[in-house]
C-alpha positions in Angstrom: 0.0 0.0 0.0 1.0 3.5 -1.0 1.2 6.4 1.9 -1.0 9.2 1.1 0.9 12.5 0.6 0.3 13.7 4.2 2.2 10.8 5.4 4.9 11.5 2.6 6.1 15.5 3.2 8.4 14.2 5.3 10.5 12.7 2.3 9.6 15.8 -0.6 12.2 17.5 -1.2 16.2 17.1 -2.2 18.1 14.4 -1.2 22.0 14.9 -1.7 25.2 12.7 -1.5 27.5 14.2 1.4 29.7 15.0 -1.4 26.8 16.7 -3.3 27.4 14.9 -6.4 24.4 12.9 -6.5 21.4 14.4 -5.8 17.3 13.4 -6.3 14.6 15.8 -6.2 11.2 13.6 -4.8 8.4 15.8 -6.2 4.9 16.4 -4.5 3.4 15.0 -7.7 5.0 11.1 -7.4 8.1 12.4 -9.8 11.7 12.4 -9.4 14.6 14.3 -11.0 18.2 13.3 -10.4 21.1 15.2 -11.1 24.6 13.3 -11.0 27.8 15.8 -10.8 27.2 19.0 -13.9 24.4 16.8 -15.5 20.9 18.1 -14.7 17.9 16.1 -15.0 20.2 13.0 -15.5 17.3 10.6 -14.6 13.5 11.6 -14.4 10.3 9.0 -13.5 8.0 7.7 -11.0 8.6 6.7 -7.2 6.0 4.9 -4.7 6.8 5.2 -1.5 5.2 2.3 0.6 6.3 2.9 4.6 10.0 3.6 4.9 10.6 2.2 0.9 11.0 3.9 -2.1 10.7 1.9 -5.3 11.6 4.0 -8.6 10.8 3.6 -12.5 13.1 5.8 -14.6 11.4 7.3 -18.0 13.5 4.1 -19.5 12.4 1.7 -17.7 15.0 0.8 -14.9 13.6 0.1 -11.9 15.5 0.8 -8.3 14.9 0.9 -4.6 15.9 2.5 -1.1 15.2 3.1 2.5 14.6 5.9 4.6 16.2 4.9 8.0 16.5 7.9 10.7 16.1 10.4 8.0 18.4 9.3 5.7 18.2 7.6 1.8 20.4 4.3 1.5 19.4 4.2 -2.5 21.7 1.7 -4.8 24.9 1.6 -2.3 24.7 5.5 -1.9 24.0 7.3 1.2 21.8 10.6 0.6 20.7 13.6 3.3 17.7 15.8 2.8 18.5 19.3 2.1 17.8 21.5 4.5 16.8 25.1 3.3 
């Protein structure tokens, strides 16, 4: 089962490698847009977050996954941080 949105603001927003080289955008509207190094929008689709998992589809095809585990992303061996504003 999907969260509802509500139960999902906690993970909108940017999530960023600590050396900022990686770095997904979650969207309010069930998108994502990564950027990897000087390569914007290096990966857009979908993501379902069901509890403390994120599954993604890229525009492609690929399919991934990750954890949110005391507020941070463990997503394909990478470790990513919200951004705080």
């Amino acid at each position: 089962m999907n969260n509802s949105m509500e139960e999902n603001l906690e993970y909108i927003g940017l999530w960023v490698t600590k050396d900022g080289y990686i770095r997904h955008e979650l969207l309010s509207n069930y998108r994502y847009d990564e950027a990897r190094g000087n390569k914007n929008h290096a990966y857009q689709g979908s993501y379902k977050i069901r509890g403390n998992y994120i599954d993604y589809k890229d525009d492609t095809g690929f399919t991934a996954d990750g954890e949110f585990r005391d507020g941070v992303l463990y997503h394909a061996g990478m470790i990513l941080y919200k951004q705080v504003k």
